[in-house]
N, CA, C and O atoms as CSV, one atom per row, in Angstrom:
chain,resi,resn,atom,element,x,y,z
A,1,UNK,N,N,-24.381,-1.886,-10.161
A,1,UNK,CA,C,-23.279,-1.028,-9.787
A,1,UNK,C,C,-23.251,0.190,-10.691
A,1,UNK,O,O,-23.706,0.071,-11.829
A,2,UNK,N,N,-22.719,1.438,-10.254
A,2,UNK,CA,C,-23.259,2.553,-10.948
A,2,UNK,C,C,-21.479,2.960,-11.266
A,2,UNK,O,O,-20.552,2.623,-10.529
A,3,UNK,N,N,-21.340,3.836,-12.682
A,3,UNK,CA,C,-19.818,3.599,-13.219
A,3,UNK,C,C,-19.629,4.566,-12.416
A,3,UNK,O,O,-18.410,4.736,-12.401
A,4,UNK,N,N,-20.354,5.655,-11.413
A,4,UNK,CA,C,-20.121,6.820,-10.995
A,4,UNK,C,C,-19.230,6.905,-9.500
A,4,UNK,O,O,-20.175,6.935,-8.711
A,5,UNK,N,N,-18.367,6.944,-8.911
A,5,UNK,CA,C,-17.978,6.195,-7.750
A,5,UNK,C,C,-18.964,7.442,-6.558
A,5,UNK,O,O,-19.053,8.600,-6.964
A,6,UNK,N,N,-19.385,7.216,-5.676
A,6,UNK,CA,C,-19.872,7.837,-4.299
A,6,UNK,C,C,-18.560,8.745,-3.726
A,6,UNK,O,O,-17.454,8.451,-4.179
A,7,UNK,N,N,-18.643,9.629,-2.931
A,7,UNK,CA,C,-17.918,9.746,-1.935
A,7,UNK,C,C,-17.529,8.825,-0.579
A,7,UNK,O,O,-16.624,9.026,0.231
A,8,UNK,N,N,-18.675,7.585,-0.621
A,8,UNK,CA,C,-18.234,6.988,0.502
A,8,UNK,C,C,-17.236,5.855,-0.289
A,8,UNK,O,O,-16.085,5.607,0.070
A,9,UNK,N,N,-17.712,5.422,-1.081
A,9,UNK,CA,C,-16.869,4.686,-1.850
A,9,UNK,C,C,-15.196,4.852,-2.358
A,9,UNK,O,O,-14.225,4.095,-2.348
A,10,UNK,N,N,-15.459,6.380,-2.834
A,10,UNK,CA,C,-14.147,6.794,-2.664
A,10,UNK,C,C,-12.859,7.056,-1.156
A,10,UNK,O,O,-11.633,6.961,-1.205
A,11,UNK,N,N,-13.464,7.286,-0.339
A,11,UNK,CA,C,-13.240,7.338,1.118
A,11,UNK,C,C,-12.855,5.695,1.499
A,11,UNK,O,O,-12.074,5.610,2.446
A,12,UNK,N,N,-13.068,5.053,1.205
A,12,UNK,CA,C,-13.178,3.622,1.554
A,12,UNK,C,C,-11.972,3.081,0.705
A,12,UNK,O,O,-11.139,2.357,1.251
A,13,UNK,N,N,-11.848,3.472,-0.833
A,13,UNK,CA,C,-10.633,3.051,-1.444
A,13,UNK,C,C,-9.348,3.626,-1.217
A,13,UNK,O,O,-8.248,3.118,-1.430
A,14,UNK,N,N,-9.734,5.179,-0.584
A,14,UNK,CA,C,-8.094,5.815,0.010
A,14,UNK,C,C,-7.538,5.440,0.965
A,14,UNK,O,O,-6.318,5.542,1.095
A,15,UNK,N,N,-8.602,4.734,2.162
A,15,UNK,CA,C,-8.157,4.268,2.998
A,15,UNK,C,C,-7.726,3.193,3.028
A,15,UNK,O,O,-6.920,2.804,3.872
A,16,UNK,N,N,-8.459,2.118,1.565
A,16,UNK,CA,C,-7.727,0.914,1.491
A,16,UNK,C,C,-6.015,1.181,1.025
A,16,UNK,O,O,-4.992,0.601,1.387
A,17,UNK,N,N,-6.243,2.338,0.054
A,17,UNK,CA,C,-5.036,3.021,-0.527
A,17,UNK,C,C,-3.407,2.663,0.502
A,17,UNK,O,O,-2.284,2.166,0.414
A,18,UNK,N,N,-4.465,3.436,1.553
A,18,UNK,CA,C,-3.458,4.276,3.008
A,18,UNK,C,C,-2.840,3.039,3.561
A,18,UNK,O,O,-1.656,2.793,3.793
A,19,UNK,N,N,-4.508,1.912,3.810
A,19,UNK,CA,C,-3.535,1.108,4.372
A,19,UNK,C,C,-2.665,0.009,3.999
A,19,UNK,O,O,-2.189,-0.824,4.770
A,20,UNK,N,N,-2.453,0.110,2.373
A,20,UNK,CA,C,-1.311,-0.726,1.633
A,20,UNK,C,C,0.342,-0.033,2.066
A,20,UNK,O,O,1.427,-0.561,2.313
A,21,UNK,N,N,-0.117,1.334,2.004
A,21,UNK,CA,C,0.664,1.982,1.863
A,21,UNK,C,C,1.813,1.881,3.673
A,21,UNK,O,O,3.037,1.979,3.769
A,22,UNK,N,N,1.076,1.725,4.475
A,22,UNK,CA,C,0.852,1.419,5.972
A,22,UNK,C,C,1.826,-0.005,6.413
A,22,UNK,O,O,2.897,-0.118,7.011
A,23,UNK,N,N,0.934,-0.933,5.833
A,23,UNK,CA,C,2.089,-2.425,5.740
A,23,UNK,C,C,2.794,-2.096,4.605
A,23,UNK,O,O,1.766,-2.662,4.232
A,24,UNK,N,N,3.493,-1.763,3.637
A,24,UNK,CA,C,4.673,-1.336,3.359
A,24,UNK,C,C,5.693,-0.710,4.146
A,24,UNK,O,O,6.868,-0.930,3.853
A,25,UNK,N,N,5.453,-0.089,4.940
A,25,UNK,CA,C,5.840,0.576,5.757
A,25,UNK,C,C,6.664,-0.155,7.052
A,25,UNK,O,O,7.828,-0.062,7.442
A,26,UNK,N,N,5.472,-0.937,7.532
A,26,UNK,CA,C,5.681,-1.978,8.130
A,26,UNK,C,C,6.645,-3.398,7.740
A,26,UNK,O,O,7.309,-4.138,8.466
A,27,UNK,N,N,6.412,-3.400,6.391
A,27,UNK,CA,C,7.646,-4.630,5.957
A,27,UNK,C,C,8.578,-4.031,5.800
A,27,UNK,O,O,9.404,-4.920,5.591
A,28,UNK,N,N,9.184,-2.946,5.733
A,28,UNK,CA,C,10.379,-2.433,6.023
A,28,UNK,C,C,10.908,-2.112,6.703
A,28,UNK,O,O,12.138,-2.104,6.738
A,29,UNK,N,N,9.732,-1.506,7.954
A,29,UNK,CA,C,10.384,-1.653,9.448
A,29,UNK,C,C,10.986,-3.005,9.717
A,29,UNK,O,O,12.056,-3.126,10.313
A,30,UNK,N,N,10.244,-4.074,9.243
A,30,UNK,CA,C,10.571,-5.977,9.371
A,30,UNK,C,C,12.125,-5.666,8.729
A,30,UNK,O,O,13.126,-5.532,9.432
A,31,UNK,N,N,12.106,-5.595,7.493
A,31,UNK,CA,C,13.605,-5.885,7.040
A,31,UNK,C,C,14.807,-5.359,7.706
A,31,UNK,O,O,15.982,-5.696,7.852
A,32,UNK,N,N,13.971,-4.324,8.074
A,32,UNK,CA,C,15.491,-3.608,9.008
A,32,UNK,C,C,15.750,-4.099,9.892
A,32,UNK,O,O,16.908,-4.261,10.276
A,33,UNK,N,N,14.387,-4.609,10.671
A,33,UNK,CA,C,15.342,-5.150,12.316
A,33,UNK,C,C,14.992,-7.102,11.853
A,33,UNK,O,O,14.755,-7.954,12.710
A,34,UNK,N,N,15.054,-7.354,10.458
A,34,UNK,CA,C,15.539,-8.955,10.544
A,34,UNK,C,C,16.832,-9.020,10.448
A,34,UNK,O,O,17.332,-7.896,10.401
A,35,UNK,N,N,17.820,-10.145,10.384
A,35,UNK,CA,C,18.745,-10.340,10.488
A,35,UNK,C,C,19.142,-11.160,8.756
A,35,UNK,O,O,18.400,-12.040,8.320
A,36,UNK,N,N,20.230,-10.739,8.070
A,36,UNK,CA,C,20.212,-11.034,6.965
A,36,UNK,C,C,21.612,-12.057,6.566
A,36,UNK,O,O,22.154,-12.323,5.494
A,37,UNK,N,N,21.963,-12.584,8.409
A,37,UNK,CA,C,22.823,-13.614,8.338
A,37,UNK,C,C,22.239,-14.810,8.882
A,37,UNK,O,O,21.134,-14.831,9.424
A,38,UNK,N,N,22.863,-15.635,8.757
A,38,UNK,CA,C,22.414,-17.363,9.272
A,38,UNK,C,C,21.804,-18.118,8.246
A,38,UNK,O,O,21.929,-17.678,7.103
A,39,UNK,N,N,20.977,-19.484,8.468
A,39,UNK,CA,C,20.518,-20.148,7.882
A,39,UNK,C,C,19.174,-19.797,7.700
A,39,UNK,O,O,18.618,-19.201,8.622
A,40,UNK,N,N,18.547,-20.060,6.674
A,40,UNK,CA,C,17.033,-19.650,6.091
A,40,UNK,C,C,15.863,-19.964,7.282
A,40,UNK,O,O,14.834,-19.319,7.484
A,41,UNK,N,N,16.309,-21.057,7.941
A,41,UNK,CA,C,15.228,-21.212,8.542
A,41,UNK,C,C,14.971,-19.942,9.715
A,41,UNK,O,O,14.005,-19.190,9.845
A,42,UNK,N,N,16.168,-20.034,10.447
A,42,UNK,CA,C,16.630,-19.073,11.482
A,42,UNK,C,C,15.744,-17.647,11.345
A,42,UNK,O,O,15.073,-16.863,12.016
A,43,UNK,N,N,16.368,-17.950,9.624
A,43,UNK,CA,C,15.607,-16.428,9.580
A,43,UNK,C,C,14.492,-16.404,9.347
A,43,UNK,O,O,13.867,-15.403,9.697
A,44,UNK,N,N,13.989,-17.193,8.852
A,44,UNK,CA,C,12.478,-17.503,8.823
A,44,UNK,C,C,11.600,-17.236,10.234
A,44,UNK,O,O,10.590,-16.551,10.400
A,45,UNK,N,N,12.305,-17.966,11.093
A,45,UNK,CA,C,11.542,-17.664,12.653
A,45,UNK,C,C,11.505,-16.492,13.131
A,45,UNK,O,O,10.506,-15.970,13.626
A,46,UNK,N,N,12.559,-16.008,13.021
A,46,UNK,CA,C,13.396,-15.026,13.862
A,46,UNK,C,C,11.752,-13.610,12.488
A,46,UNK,O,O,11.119,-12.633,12.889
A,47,UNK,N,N,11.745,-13.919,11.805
A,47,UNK,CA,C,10.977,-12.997,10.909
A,47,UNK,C,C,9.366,-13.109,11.254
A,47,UNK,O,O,8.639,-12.116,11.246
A,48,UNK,N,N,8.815,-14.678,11.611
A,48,UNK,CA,C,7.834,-14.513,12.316
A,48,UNK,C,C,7.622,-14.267,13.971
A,48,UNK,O,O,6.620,-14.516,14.642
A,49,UNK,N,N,8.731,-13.774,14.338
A,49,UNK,CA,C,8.277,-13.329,15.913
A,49,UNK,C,C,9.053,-11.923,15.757
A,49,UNK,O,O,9.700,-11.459,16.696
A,50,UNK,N,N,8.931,-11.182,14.325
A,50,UNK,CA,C,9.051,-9.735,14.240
A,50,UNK,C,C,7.727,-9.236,14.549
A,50,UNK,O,O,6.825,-9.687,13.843
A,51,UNK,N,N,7.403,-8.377,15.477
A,51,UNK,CA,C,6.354,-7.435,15.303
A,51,UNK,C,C,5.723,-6.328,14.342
A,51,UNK,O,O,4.581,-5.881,14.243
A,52,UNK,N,N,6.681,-6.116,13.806
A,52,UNK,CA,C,6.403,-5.286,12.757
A,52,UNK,C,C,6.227,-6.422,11.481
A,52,UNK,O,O,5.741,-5.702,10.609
A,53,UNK,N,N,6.305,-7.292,11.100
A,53,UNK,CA,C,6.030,-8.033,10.201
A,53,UNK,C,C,4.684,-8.725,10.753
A,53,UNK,O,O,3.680,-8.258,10.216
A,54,UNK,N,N,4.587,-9.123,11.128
A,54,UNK,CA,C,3.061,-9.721,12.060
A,54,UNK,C,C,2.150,-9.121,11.925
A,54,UNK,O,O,1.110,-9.537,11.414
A,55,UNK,N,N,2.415,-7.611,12.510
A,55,UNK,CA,C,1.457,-6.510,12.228
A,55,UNK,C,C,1.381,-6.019,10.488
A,55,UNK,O,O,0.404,-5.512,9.936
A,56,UNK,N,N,2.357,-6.256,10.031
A,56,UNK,CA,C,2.219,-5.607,8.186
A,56,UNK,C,C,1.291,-7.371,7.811
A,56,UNK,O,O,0.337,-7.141,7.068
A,57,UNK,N,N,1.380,-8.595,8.090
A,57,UNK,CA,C,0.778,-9.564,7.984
A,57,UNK,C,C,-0.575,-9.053,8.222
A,57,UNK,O,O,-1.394,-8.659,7.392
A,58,UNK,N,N,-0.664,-9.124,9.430
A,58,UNK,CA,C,-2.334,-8.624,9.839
A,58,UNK,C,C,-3.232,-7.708,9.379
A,58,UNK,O,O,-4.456,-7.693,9.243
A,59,UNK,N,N,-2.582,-7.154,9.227
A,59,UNK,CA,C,-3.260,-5.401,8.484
A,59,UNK,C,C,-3.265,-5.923,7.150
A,59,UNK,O,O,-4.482,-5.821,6.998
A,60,UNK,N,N,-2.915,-6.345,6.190
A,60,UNK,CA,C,-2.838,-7.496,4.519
A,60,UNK,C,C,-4.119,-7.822,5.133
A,60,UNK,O,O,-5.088,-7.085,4.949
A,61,UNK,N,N,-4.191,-8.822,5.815
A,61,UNK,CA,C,-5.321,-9.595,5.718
A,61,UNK,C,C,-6.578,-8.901,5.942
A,61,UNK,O,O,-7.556,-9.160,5.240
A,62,UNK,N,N,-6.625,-7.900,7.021
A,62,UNK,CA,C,-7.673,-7.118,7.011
A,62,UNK,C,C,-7.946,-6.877,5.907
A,62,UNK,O,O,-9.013,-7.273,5.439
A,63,UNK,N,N,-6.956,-6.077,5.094
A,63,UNK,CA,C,-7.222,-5.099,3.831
A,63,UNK,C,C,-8.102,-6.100,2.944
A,63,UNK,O,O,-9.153,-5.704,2.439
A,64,UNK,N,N,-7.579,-7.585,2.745
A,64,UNK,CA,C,-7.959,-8.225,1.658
A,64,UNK,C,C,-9.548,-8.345,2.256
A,64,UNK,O,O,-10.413,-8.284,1.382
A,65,UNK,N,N,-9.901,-8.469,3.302
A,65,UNK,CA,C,-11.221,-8.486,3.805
A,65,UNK,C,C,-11.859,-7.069,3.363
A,65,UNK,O,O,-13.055,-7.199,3.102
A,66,UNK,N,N,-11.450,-5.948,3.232
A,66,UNK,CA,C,-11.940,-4.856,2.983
A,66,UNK,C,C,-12.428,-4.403,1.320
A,66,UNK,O,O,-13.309,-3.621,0.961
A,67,UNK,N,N,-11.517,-5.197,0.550
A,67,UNK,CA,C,-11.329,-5.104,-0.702
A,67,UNK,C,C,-12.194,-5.715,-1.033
A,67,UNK,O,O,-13.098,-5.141,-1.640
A,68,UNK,N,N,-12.291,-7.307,-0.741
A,68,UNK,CA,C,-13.342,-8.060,-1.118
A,68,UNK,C,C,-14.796,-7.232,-0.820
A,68,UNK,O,O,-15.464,-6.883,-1.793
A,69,UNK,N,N,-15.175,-6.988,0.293
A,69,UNK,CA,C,-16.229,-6.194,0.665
A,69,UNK,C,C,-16.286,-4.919,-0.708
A,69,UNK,O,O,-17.105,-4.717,-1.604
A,70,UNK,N,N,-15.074,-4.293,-0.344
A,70,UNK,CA,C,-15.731,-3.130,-1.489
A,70,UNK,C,C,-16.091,-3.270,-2.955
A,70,UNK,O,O,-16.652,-2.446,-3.678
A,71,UNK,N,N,-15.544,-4.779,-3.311
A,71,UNK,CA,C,-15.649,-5.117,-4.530
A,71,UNK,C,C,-17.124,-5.136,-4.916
A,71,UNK,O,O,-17.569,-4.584,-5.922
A,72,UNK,N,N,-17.874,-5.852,-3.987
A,72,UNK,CA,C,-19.309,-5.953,-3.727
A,72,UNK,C,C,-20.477,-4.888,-4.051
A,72,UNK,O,O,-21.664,-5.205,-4.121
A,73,UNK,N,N,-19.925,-3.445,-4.259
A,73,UNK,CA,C,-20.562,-2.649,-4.591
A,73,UNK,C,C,-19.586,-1.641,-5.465
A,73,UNK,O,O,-19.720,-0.421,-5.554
A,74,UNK,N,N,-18.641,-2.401,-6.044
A,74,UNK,CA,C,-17.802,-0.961,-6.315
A,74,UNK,C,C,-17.007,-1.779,-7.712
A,74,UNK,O,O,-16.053,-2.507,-7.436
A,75,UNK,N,N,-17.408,-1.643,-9.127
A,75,UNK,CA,C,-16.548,-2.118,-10.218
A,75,UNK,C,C,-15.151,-1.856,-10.066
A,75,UNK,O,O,-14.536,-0.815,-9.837
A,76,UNK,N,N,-14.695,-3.347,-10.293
A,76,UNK,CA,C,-13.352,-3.463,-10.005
A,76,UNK,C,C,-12.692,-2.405,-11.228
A,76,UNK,O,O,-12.451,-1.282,-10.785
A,77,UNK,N,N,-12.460,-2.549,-12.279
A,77,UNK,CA,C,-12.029,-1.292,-13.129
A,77,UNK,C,C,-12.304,0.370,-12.675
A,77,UNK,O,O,-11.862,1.269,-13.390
A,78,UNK,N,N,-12.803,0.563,-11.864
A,78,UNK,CA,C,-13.218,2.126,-11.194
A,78,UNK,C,C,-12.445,1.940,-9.623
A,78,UNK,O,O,-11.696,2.777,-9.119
A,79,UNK,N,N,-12.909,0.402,-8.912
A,79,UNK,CA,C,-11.789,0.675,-7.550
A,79,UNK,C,C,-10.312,0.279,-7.955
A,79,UNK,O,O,-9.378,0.832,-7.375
A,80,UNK,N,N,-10.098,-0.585,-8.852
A,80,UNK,CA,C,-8.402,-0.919,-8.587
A,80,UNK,C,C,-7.248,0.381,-9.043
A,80,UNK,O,O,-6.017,0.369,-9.067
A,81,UNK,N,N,-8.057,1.262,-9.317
A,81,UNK,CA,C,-7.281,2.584,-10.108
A,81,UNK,C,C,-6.695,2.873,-8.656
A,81,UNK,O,O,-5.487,3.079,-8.534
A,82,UNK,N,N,-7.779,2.893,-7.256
A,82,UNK,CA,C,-7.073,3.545,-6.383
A,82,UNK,C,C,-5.604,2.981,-5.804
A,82,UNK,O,O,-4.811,3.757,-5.271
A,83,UNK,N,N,-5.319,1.544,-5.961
A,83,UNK,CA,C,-4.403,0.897,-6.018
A,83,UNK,C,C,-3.158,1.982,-5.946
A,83,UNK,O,O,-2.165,2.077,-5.225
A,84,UNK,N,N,-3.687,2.746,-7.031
A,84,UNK,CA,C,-2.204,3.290,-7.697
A,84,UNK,C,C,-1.517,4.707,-6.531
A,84,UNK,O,O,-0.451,5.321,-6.496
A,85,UNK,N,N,-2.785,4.742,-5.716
A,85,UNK,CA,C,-2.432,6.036,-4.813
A,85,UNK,C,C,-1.005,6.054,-3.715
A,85,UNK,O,O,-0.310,6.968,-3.272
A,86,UNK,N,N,-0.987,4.211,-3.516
A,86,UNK,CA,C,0.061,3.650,-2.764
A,86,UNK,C,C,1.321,3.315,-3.630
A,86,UNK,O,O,2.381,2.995,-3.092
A,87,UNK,N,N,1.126,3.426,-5.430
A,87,UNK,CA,C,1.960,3.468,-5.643
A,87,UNK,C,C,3.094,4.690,-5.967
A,87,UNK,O,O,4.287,4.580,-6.248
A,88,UNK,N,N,2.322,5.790,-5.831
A,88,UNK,CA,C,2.422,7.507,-5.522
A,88,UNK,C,C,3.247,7.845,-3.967
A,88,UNK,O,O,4.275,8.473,-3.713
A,89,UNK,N,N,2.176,7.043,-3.033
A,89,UNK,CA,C,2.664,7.958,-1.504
A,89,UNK,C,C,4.091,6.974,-1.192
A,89,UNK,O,O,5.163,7.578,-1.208
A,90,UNK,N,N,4.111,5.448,-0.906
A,90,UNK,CA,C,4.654,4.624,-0.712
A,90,UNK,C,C,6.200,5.050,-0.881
A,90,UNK,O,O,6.785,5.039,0.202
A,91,UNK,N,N,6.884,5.367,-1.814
A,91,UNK,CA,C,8.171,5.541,-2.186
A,91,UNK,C,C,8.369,7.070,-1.597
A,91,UNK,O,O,9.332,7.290,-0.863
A,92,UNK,N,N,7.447,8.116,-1.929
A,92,UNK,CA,C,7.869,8.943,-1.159
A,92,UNK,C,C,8.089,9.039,0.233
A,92,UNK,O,O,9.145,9.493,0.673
A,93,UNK,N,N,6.823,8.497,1.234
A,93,UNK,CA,C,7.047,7.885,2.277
A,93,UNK,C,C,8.551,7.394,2.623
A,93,UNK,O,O,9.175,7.978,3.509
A,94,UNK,N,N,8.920,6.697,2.164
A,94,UNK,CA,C,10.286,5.826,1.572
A,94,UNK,C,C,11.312,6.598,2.281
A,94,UNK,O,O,11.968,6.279,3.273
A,95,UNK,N,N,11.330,8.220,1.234
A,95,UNK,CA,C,12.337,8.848,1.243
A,95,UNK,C,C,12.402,9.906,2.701
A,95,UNK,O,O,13.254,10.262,3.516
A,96,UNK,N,N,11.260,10.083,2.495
A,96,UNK,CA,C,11.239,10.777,4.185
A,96,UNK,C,C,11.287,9.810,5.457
A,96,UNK,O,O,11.626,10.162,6.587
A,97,UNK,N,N,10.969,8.797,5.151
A,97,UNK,CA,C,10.811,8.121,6.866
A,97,UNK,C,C,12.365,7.254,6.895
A,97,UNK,O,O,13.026,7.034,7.909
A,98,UNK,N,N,12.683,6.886,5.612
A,98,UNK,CA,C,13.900,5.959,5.831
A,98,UNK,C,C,14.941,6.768,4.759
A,98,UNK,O,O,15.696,6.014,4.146
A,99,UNK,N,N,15.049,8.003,4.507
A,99,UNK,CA,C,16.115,8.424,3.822
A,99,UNK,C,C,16.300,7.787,2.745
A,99,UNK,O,O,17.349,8.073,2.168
A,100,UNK,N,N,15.510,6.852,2.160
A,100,UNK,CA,C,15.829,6.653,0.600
A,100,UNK,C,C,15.560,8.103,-0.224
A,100,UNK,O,O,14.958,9.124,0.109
A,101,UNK,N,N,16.416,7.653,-1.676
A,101,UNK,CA,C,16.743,8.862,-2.883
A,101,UNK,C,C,14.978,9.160,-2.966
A,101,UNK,O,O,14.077,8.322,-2.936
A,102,UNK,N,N,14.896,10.424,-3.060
A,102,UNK,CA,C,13.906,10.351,-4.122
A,102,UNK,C,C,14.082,12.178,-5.448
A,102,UNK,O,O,14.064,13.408,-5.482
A,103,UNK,N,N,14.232,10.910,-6.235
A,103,UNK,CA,C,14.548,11.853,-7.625
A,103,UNK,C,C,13.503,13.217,-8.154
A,103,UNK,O,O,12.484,13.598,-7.579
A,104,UNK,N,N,13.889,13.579,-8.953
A,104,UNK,CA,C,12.827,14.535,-10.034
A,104,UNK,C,C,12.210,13.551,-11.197
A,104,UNK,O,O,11.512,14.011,-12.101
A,105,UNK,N,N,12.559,12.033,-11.079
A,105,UNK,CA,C,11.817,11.472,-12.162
A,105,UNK,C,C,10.656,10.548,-11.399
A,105,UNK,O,O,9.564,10.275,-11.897
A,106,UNK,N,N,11.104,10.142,-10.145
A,106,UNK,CA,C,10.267,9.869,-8.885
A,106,UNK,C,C,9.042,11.198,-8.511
A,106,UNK,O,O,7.930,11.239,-7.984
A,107,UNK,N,N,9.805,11.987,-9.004
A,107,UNK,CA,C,8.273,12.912,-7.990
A,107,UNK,C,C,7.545,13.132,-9.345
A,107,UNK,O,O,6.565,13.781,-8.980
A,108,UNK,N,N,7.435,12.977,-10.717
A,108,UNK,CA,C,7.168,13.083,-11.887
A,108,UNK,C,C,6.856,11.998,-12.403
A,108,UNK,O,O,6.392,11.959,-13.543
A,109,UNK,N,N,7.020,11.076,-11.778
A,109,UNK,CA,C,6.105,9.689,-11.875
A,109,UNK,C,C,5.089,9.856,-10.701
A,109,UNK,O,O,3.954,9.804,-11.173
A,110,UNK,N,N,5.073,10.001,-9.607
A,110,UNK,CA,C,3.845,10.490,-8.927
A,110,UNK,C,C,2.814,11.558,-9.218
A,110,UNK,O,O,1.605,11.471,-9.006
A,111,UNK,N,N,3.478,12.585,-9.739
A,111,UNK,CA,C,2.651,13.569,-10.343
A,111,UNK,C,C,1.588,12.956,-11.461
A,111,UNK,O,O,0.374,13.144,-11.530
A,112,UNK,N,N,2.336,12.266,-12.201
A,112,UNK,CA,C,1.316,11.312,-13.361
A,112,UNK,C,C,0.686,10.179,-12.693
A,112,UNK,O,O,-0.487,10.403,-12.993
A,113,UNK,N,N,0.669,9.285,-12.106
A,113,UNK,CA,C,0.097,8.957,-11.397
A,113,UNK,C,C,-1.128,9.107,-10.903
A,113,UNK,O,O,-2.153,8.426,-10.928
A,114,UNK,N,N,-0.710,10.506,-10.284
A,114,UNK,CA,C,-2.283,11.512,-9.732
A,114,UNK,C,C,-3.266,11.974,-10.572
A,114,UNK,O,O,-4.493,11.962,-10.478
A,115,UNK,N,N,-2.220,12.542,-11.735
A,115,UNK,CA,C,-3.311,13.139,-12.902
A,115,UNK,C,C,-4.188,11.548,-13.309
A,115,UNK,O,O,-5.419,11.547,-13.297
A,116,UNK,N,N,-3.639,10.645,-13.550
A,116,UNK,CA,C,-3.925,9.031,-14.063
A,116,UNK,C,C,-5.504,8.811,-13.303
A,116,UNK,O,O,-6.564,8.453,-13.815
A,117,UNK,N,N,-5.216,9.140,-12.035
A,117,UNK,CA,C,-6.596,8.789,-10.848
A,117,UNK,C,C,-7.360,9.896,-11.289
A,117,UNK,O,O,-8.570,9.784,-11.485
A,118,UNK,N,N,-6.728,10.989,-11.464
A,118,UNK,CA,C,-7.950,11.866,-11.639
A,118,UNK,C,C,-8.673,11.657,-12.759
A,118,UNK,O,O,-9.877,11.907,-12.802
A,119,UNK,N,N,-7.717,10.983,-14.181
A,119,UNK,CA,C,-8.484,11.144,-15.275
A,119,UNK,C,C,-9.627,9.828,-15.298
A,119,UNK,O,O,-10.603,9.865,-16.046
A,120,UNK,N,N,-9.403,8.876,-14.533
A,120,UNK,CA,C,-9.974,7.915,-14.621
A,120,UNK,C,C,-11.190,7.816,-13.564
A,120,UNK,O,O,-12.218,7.215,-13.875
A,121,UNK,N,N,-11.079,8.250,-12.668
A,121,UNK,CA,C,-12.319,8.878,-11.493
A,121,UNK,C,C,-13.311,9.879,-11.950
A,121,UNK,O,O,-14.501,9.855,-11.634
A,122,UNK,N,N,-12.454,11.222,-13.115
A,122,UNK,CA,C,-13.590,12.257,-13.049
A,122,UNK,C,C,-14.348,11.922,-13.968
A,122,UNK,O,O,-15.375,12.564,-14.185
């Protein structure tokens, strides 16, 4: 394995990036339309015949299939940095699609973040 990452390699971890970032998205579409009264089980069911949770399920499992694969050619200390790209878009996402806050210490933790990937990629 070479410490240098490819462009395809990199392409491959943004998209793993994207699609963490994607089922997040998706488990919050789930929380909103579950129901946060009744008994546990209720809600338990009623949470596996959500579509949007099924689908944020499914898309996980892909990903973990994707990860494993990229691990295969790609040092885990050089791919898990990209990890952090979903922890950047994710909350902002947040604030635009579902009106959550997002602060000046929120967009300044993403900003570092980015510099973080860059310093550790270039």
């Amino acid at each position: 394995m070479n410490d240098r990452l490819s462009w395809v390699q990199i392409a491959f971890l943004v998209s793993y990036a994207g699609g963490m970032v994607g089922g997040q998205l998706l488990f919050k579409l789930a929380a909103l339309r579950g129901s946060i009264e009744g008994p546990f089980g209720e809600r338990l069911l009623a949470m596996m015949a959500n579509g949007y949770f099924v689908a944020a399920v499914v898309l996980y499992g892909a990903l973990s299939v994707l990860w494993v694969w990229l691990l295969s050619f790609t040092p885990l200390s050089r791919a898990y940095v990209f990890v952090a790209l979903a922890f950047a878009v994710t909350p902002l996402l947040g604030g635009l699609i579902f009106g959550e806050p997002i602060s000046v210490r929120l967009v300044i933790g993403v900003v570092l973040i980015c510099c973080g990937l860059l310093f550790v990629t270039g």
